[in-house]
N, C-alpha and C positions, 0 to 999 in steps of 0.2 A: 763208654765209647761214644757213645750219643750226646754227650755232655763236653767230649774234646771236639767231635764234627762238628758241632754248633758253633762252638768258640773260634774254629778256624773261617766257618762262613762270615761269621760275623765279620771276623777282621778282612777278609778280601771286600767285604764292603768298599774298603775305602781304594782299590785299588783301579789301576788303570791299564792296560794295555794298550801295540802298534794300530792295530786298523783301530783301534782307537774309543777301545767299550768299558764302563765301570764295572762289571758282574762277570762272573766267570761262565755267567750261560751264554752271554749276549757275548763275550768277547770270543769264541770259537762259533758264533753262529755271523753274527754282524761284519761278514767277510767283501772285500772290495773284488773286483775280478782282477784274475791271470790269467796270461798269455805270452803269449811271442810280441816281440816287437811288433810286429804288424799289426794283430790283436789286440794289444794296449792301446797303441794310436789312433786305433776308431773308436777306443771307448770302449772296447769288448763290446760291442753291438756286432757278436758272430753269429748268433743262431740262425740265420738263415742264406748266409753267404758261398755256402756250399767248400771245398777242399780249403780246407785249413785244420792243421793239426791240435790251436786250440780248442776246438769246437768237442773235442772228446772231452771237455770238462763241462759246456754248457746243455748244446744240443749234438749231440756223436751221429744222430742221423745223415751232419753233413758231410761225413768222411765217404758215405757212398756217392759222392761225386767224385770220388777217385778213380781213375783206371790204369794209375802205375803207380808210381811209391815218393814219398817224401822221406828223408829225413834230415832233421833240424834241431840244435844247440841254440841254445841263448844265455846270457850273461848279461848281469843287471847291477846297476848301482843304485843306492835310496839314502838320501837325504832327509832329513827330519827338522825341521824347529819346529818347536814350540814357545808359546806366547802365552802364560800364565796370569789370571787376574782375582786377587782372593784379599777382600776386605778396600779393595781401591789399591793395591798394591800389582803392579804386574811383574813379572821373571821370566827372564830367555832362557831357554835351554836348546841343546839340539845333538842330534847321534848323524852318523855315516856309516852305510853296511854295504857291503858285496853280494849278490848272491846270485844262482844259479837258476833263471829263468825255463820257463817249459820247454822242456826236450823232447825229442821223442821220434818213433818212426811211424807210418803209414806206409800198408803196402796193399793196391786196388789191387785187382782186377776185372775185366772184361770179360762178357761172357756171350759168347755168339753162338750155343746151340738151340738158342730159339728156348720158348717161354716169355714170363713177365719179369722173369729175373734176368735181367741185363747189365749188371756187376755185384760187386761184393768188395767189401775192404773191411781189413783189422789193423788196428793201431796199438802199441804199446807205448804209454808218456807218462811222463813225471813232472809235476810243476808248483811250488811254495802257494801255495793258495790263502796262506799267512803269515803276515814277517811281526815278530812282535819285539823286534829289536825299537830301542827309544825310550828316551830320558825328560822325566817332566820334575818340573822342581815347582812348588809356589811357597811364598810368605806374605805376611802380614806386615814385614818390617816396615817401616814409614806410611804405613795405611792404618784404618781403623785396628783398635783391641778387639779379641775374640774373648767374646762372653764365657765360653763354656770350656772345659778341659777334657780331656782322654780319658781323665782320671772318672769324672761325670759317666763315662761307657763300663769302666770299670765296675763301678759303685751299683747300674745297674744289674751287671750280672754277678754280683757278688751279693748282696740284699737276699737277705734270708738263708743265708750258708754260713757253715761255720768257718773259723779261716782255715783246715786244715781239708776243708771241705772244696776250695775253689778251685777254678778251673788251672793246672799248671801253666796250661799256651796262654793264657792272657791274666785275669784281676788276679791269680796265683802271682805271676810274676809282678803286679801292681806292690799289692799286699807285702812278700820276702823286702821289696825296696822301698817301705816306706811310702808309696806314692799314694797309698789310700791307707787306712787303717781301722780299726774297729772302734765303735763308741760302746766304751764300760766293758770292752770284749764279749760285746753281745753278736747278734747277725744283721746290724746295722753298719753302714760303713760313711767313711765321710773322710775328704780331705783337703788339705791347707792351697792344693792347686786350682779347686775347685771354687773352692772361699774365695781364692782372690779373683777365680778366674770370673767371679758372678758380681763383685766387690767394683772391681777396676779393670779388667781385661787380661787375658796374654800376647804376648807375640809367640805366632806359630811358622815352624817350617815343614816340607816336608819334601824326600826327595824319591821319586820312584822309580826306579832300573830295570829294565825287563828286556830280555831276549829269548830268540828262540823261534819258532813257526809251524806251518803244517805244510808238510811237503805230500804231496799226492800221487803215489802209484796206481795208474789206471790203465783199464783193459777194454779196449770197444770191438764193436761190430757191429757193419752195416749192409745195405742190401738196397740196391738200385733197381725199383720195380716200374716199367715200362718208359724209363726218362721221366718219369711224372712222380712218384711219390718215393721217398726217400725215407728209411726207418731204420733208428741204430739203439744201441746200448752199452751203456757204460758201467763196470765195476770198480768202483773206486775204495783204494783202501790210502786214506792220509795217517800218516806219522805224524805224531804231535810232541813237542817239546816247548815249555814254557817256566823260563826262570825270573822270579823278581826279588827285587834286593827293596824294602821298603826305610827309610830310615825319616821320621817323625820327632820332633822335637818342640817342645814350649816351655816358654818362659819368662821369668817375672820379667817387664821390660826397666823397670824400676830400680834393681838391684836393690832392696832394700831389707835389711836384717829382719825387721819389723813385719812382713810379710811371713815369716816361716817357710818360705820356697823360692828355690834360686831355677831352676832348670828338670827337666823330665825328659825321658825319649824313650822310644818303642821303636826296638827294629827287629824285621822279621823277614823270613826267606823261604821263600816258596821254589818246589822244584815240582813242573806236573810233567809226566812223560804219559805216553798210550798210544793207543792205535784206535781205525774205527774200520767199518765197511758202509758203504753207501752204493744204491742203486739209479741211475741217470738213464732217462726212457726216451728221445726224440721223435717226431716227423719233419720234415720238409717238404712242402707243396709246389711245384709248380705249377703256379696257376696260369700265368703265360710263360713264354720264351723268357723274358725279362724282368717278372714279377714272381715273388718267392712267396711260401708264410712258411712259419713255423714253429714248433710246440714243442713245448720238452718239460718233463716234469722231473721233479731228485725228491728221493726219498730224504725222511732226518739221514743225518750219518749215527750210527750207532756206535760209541765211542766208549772202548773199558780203560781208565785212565786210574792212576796211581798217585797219591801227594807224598811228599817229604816236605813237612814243613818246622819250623824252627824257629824260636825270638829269645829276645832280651832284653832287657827295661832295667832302667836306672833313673835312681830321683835323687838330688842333691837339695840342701837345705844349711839352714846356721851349721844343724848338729850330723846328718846325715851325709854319705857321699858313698852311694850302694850300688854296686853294678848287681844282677840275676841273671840267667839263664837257664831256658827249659833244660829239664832234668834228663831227658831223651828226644830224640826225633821222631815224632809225629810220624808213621803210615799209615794211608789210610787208602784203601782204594774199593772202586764204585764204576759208577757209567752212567754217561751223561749220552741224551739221545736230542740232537739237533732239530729244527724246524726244515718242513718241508718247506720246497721251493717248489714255484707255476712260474714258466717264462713263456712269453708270447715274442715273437718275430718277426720281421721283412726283409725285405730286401727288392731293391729296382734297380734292374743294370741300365746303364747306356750303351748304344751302341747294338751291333750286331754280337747275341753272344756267342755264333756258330761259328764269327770270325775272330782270328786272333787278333789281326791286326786293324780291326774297325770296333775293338772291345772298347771303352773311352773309360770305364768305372763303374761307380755303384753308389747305392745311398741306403745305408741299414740300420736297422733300430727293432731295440728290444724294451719290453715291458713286465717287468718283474717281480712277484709279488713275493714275501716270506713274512709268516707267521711268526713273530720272534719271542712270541706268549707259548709255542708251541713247545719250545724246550722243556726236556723235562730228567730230573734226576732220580736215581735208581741206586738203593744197597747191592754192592757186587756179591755178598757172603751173610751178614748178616740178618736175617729177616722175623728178626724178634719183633714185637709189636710196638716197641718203643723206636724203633729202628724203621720201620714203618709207617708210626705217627710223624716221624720228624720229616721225612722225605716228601709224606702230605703235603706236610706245612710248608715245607720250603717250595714246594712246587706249586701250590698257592700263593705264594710271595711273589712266585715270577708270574704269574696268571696278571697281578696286580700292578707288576711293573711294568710289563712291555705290552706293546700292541705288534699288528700287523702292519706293513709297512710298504709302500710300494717306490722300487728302484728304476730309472730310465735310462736309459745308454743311446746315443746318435753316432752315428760315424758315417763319414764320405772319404773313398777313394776313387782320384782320378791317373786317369792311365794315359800316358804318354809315352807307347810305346814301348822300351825296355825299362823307361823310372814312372815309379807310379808316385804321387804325392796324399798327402794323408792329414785328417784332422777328426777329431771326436770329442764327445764329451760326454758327461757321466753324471748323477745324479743318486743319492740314497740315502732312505727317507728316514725322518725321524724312527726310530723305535721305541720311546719313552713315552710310558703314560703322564707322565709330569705329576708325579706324587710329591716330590721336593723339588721342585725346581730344575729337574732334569730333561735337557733338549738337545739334543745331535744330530746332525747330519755333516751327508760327504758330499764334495762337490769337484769336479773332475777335468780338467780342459786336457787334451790330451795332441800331438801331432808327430807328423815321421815321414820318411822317405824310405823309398823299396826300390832293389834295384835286380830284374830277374832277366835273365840271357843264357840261351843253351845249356838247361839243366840245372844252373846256380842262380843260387840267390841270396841278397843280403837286405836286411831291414833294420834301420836305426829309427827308434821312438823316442819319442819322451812324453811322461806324463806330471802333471801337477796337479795338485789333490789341496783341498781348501776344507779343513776339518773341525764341526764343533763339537767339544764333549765338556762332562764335568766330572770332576773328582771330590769323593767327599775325606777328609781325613778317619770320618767314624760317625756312626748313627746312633742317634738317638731317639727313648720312647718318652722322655721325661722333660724335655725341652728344644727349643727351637735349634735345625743346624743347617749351617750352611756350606755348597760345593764351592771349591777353585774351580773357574773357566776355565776351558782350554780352547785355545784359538791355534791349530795346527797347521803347516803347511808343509807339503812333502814334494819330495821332486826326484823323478824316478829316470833312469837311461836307461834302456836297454837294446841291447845287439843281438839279432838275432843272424845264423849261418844256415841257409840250407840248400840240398842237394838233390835233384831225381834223381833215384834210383827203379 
């Protein structure tokens, strides 16, 4: 079992995900914020703005500025392209999804029998904290040859096994199609894609499909202690769902008999499902009338998650033309425990905040730090010693990839009476130690309009998201390899409705 867990890590190496991360630690940790319309348009710079029903996902402390009840729907649209660059070759791609922004209700109250407890409010909301819908495609076609082959990853983890010995989910399926073979049928391996691939180059493609998200059911409570300090808590438990469709392909660009290799592909299918639970701790300061701080710290989420995974490899040649397929479907399931988050906050009103109608806006900004070295994975069942050496090592693997990383968010809303108007922006910082060539960041402008009068209200946002990542098709220990860029750009609407009650 230890021997198929590996061979499936390995091959998510090469894969990619929406918020837009190469490693399956980083791509459920390396999260953008959500919220309501209003919340996105400042940037999610909420932690310290006091009643808003996003804030039960950052800092929940600021729902004790409640003293009656919200509740609020939102719906959202996301746009995607991508801008692929791999060998001097660049490719467009791009997806469009719908989906169902933070809901939820809040309900204060007031409390006038005297004490330091001067209200209380609980909230119940749910909000996609990950969209992992989005299609990225690269090739080499009219760009430089790629030196190295798939078959090269193969030949790696096949070396020193016999062939009845190899892995099914990967250099098994090489091997059954011919795309590697044995020399003298010993436990050496070698092949004609590899040869040529180091001879004169391939042309590669690859195309990668992935849907799916984490949708988050949370449960707050807070407690407004003399108008001055403000302290809540959030239980969060997200649903997770993530599918990818990966399909890889190289070949002679030459056509030529005389090479012994026409074409190769590797497609594989990942399906992860889970749940987790996570803990969210706030305060809010008022340190004047008009000047806020505030804290909030999230536990890793603790995630027990499930894989179904699946491939098939085919190599064509003068004499060959062999499709494979794993022999069964891959389960395997474990738990993955996320990186804590430290968020720091402000906020400055203008205006009279006693009054309604001399309120003018606000100006808020958070500073966000996550350890994304912090991640770490766990055998759900099995804890044989080999089963346990592996999870070491892979947990060292991520020590050595990621770092810590610090996110910025600014947002200003200004109040004009019953429309307020709205702009934010966003920032999130590298997480890559830059072992290969790996560098990402998110970059955010965000605006919107809010429109609130006798109980109702409505907020239309928009955000734009400027995204760098890379993708690598497959890693290598034995030669030089190179990621496709990805130059992302997403563009997000969403509507938010809501209601005092």
């Amino acid at each position: 079992m230890k021997r198929v867990l590996l061979a499936v890590i390995v091959l998510l190496s090469y894969e990619l995900s929406i918020a837009q991360t190469p490693e399956d630690a980083l791509r459920y940790s390396w999260l953008q914020g959500s919220g309501t319309a209003r919340s996105q348009a400042l940037g999610n710079a909420n932690g310290a703005i006091g009643g808003e029903v996003s804030t039960i996902f950052s800092n929940p402390a600021n729902i004790g500025f409640y003293k009656t009840g919200d509740f609020v729907i939102t719906g959202g649209l996301n746009i995607s392209n991508n801008s692929s660059s791999y060998y001097g070759t660049k490719t467009n791609s791009n997806n469009t999804q719908g989906f169902l922004g933070t809901t939820g209700i809040v309900l204060g109250r007031a409390n006038y029998s005297g004490g330091s407890i001067k209200g209380s409010a609980f909230g119940i909301a749910v909000s996609k904290t990950a969209d992992f819908n989005n299609n990225i495609v690269y090739s080499n076609k009219g760009g430089s040859l790629v030196r190295t082959s798939m078959a090269n990853r193969f030949i790696e983890d096949a070396n020193g096994n016999t062939y009845n010995n190899l892995d099914p989910y990967g250099s098994g399926l090489a091997f059954d199609s011919y795309w590697i073979d044995t020399l003298a049928g010993g436990r050496n391996y070698a092949s004609t894609a590899s040869n040529l691939a180091s001879a004169s180059g391939l042309e590669v493609r690859q195309e990668l499909i992935t849907s799916g998200g984490i949708s988050e059911v949370a449960f707050a409570g807070a407690l407004n202690l003399n108008e001055k300090v403000f302290i809540g808590g959030t239980i969060g438990l997200p649903i997770l769902e993530y599918k990818a469709t990966r399909r890889y392909t190289e070949q002679d660009p030459s056509t030529s008999a005389t090479n012994h290799f026409d074409v190769a592909f590797f497609d594989d299918y990942l399906v992860t499902r889970g749940m987790g639970i996570n803990v969210k701790l706030g305060v809010v300061v008022k340190a004047t009338d008009n000047f806020r701080l505030g804290f909030a710290g999230h536990t890793p989420t603790f995630y027990s998650l499930s894989d179904n995974y699946s491939a098939e490899a085919g190599f064509n040649d003068d004499v060959n033309d062999i499709t494979v397929r794993t022999p069964d479907e891959l389960v395997y399931d474990y738990a993955l425990h996320t990186p804590y988050k430290l968020i720091g906050s402000f906020s400055y009103f203008f205006g009279n905040v006693h009054n309604v109608e001399s309120q003018k806006g606000f100006l808020s900004g958070d500073i966000e730090y996550v350890n994304y070295a912090a991640s770490n994975f766990r055998n759900a069942s099995d804890n044989s010693s080999d089963n346990r050496a592996y999870f070491n090592q892979l947990n060292r693997a991520i020590d050595n990839a990621y770092k810590g990383a610090v996110n910025a968010r600014l947002g200003v809303e200004l109040k004009f009476n019953t429309v307020m108007a709205r702009v934010g922006g966003a920032y999130y910082g590298n997480p890559y130690q830059d072992l290969s060539g790996e560098t990402g960041q998110v970059l955010q402008a965000s605006t919107g309009l809010g429109y609130r009068n006798k109980g109702f209200f409505i907020d239309l946002g928009y955000v734009h998201s400027f995204t760098k990542d890379v993708v690598f098709p497959y890693r290598l220990t034995s030669a030089p390899f190179n990621p496709a860029n990805i130059s992302g750009s997403n563009s997000r609407v969403l509507l938010t409705l809501g209601f005092k009650i």
